[in-house]
Backbone as CSV, one residue per row, in Angstrom:
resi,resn,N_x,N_y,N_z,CA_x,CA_y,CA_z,C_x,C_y,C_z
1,UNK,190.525,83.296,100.212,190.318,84.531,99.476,189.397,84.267,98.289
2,UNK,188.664,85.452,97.951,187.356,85.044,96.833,188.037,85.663,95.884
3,UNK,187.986,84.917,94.699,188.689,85.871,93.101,187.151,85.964,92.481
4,UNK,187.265,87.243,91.604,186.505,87.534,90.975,185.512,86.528,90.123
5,UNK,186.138,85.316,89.728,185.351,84.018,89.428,184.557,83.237,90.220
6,UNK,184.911,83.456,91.601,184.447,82.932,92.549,183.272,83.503,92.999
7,UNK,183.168,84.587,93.001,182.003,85.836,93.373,181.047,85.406,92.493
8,UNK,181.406,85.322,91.285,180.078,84.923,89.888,178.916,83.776,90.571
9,UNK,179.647,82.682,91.049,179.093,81.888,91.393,178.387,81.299,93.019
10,UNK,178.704,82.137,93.698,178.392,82.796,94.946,176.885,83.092,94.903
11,UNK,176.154,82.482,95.356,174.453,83.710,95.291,174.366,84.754,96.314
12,UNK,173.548,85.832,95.390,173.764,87.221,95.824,172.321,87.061,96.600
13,UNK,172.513,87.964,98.160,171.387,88.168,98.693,170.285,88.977,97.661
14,UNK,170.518,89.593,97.072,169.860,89.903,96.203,168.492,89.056,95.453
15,UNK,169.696,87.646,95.662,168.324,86.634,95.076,167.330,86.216,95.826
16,UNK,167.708,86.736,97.240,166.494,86.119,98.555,165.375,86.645,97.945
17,UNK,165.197,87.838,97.014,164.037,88.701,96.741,163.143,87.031,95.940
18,UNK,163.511,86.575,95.054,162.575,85.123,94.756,162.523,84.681,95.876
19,UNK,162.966,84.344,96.918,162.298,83.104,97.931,161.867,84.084,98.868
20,UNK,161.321,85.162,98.316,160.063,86.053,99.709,160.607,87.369,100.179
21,UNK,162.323,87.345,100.423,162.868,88.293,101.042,162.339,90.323,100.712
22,UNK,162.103,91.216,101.474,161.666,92.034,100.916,162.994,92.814,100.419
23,UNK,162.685,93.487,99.263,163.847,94.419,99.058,164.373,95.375,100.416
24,UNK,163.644,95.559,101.122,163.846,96.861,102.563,165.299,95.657,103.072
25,UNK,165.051,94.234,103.433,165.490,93.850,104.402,166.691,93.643,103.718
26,UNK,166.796,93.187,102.088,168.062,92.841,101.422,168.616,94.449,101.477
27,UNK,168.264,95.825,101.058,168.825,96.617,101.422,169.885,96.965,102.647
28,UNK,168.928,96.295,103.644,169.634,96.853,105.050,170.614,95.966,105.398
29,UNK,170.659,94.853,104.843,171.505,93.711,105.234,172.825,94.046,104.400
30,UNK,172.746,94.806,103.023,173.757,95.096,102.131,174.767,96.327,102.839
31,UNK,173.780,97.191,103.233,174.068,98.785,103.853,174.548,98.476,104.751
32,UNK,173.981,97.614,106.174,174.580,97.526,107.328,175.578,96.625,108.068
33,UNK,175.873,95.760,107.215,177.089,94.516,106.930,177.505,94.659,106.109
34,UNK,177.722,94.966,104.792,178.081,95.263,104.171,177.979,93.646,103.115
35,UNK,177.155,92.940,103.491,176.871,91.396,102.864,176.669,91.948,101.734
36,UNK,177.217,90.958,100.878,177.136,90.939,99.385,176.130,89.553,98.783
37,UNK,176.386,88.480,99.573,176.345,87.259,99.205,175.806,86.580,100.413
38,UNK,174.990,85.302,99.771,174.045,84.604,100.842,175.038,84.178,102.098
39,UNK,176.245,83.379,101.687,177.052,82.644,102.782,177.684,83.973,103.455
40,UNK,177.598,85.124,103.046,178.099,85.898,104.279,177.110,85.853,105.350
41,UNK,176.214,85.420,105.332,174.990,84.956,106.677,174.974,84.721,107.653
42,UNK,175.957,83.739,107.504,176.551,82.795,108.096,177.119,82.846,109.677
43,UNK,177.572,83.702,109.960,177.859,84.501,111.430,177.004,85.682,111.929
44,UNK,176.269,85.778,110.954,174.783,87.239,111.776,174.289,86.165,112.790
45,UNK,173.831,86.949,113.737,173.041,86.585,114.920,171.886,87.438,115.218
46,UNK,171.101,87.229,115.559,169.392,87.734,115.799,169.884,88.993,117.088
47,UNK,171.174,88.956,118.036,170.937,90.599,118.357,171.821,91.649,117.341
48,UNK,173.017,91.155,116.542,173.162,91.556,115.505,172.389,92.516,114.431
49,UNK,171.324,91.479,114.417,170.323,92.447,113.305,169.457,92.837,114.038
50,UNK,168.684,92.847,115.337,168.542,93.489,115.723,168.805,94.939,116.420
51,UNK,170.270,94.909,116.435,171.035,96.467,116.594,170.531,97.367,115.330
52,UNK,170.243,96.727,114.360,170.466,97.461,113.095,168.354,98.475,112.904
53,UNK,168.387,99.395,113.146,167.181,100.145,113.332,166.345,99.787,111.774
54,UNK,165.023,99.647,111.884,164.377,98.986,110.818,163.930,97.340,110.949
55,UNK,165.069,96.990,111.605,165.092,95.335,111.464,164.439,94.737,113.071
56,UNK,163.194,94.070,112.639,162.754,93.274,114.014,162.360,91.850,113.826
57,UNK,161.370,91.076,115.276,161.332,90.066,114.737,160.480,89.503,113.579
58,UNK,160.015,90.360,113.157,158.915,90.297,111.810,159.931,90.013,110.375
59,UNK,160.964,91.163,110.683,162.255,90.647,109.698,163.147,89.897,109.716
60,UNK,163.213,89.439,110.848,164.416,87.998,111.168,163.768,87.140,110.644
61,UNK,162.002,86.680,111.088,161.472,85.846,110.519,161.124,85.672,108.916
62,UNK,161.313,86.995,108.783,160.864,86.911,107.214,162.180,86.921,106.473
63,UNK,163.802,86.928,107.082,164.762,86.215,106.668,164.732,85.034,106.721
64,UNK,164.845,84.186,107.610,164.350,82.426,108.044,163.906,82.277,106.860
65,UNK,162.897,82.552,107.241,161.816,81.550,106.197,162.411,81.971,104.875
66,UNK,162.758,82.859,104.155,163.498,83.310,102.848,164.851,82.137,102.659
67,UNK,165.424,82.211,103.949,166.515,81.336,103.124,166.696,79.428,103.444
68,UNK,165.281,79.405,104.481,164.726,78.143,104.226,164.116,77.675,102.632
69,UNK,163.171,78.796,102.377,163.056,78.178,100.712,164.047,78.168,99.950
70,UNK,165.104,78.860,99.599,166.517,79.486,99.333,166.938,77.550,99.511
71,UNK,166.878,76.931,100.720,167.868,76.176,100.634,166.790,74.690,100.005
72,UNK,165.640,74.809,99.690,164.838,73.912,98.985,164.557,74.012,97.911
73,UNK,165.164,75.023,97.532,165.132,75.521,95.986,163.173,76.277,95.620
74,UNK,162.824,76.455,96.572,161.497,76.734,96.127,161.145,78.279,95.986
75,UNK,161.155,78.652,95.118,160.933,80.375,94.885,159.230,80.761,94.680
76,UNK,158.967,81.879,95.522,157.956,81.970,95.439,157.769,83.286,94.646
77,UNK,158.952,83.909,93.965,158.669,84.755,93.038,159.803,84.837,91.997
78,UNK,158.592,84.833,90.605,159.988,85.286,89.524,160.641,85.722,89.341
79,UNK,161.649,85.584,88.548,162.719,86.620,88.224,161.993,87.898,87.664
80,UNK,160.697,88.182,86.623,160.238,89.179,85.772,159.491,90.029,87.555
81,UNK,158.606,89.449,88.162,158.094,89.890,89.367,159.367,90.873,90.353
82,UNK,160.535,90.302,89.904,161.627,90.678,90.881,161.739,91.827,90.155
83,UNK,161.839,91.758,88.965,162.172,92.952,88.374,161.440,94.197,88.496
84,UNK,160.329,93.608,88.330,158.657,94.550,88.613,159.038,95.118,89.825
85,UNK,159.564,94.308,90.506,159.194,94.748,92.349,160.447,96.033,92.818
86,UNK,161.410,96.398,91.981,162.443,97.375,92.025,162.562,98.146,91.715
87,UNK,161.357,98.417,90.413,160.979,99.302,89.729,160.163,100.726,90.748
C-alpha cells in the first residue's frame, strides 16, 4: 500500500514531459489508466495503449524513448520549458 509519503517520492509521469514525453500522451496515459506515476508503467502493454484512440506507434515510441532517457537521467527539456510548454 502507498501512504501519502510514499507518493511524494514516486516520479510523476508528468515528469516524462523533461525526457521528451508530449503533454497529449502524458494526458492520455493519466485519463485512460488512470496512471499517476512512472512505475505504474510497468504492466501497460503496446495493445493496451493501443486500444486507447489517439495513441499509435509514433506514441509508444515516443514513450520508449521518454522513459529510456528517464532511466539515464538525461532530460532533454527544462523544468522552465516544461512550464512554457502547458501554458
Amino acid at each position: 500500500m502507498v501512504t501519502p509519503n510514499d507518493a511524494d517520492d514516486r516520479p510523476s509521469i508528468a515528469e516524462l514531459q523533461r525526457y521528451g514525453l508530449s503533454l497529449k500522451i502524458i494526458n492520455l496515459l493519466e485519463e485512460n489508466f488512470t496512471y499517476l506515476y512512472i512505475d505504474e508503467l510497468q504492466g501497460l502493454t503496446v495493445g493496451m495503449l493501443l486500444d486507447v484512440p489517439m495513441i499509435g506507434p509514433g506514441s509508444i515510441l515516443s514513450l520508449g524513448q521518454a522513459l529510456g532517457r528517464w532511466l539515464e537521467e538525461k532530460p532533454v527539456n527544462t523544468e522552465e520549458e516544461c512550464a512554457r510548454m502547458k501554458q
